[in-house]
C-alpha positions as CSV (number, residue, x, y, z in Angstrom):
1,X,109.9,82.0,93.7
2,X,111.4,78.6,92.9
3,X,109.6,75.4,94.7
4,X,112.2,73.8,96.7
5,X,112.4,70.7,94.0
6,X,113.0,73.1,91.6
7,X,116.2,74.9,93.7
8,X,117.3,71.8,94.7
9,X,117.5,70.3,91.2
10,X,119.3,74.0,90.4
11,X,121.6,73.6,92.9
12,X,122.8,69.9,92.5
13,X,123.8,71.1,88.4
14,X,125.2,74.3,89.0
15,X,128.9,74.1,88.8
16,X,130.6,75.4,92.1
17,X,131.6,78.8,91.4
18,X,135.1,79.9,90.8
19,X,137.9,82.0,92.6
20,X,139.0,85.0,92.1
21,X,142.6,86.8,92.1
22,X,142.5,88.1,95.8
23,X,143.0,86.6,99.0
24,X,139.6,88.0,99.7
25,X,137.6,86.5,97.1
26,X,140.0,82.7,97.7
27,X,138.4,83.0,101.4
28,X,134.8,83.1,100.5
29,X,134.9,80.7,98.0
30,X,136.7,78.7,101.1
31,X,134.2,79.5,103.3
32,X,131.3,78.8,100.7
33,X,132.4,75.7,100.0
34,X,131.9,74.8,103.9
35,X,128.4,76.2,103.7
36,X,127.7,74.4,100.8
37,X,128.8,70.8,103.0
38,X,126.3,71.5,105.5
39,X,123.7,72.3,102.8
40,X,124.4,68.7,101.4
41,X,121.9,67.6,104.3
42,X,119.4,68.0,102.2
43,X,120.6,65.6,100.0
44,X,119.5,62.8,102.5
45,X,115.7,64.3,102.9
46,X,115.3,64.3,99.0
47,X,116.7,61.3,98.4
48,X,115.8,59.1,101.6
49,X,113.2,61.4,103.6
50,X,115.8,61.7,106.4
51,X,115.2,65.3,108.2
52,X,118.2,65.7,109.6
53,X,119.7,70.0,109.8
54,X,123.0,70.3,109.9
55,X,124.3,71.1,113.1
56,X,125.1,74.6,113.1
57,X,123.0,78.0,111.7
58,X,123.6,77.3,107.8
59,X,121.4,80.4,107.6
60,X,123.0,82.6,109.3
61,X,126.9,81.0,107.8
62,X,125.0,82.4,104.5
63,X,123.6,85.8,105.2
64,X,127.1,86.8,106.5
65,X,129.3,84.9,103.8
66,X,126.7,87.0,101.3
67,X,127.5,90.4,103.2
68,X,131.2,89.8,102.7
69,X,130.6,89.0,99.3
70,X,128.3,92.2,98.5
71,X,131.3,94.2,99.9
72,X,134.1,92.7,97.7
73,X,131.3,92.8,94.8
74,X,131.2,96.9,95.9
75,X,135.1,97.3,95.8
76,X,136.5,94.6,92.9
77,X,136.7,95.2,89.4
78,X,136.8,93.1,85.8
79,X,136.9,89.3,86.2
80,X,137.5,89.9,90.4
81,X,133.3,91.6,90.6
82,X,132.0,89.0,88.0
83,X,132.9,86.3,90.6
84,X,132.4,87.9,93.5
85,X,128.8,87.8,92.0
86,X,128.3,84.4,90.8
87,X,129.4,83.8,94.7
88,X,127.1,85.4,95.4
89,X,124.5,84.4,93.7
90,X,125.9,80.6,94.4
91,X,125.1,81.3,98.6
92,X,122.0,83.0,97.9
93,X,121.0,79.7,96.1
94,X,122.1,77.8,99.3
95,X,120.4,79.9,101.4
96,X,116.8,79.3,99.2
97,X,117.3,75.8,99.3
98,X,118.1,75.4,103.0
99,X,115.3,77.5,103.9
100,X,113.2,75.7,102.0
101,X,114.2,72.4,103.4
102,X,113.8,73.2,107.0
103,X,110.0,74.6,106.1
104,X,109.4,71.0,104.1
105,X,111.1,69.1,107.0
106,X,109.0,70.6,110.0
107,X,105.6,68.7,111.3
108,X,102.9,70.1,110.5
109,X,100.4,71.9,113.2
């Protein structure tokens, strides 16, 4: 598994994926780009040490934004499934990174 440096440094140079042809595919990249605001929280920890979540379930945003995703992966074809995938793969990035912040952020017992 990537160390959360290491996803974090990922994330901040991957370029945000792009949109398909259907509505479908123009929502989730819509509703990825959202998720991927709140994820910019993290931004502030690395940076300044500032543990601050964002104030709604990121996690959960992800796990059903990747759902849909897997779906439209399941039924699109040619260019359509190759971004539906790098979607994908884009939120499941998000969703590493966030979890890993919230463990690195927590006090220690």
């Amino acid at each position: 598994m990537l160390s959360f440096i290491d996803a974090y440094t990922l994330w901040r140079n991957l370029p945000f994926p792009r949109s398909g042809s259907s509505k479908d595919l123009i929502l989730t990249r819509s509703d990825l780009a959202e998720a991927d605001e709140y994820v910019t929280t993290v931004i502030r920890y690395v940076e300044r040490g500032i543990f601050k979540p964002a104030p709604v379930d990121v996690l959960a945003m992800l796990q059903a934004l990747m759902r849909r995703m897997d779906r439209l992966g399941d039924i699109a074809s040619g260019d359509d499934q190759t971004v539906a995938r790098s979607q994908h793969a884009y939120a499941a990035l998000l969703d590493l990174v966030y979890r890993q912040f919230l463990q690195a952020g927590r006090p220690s017992e």
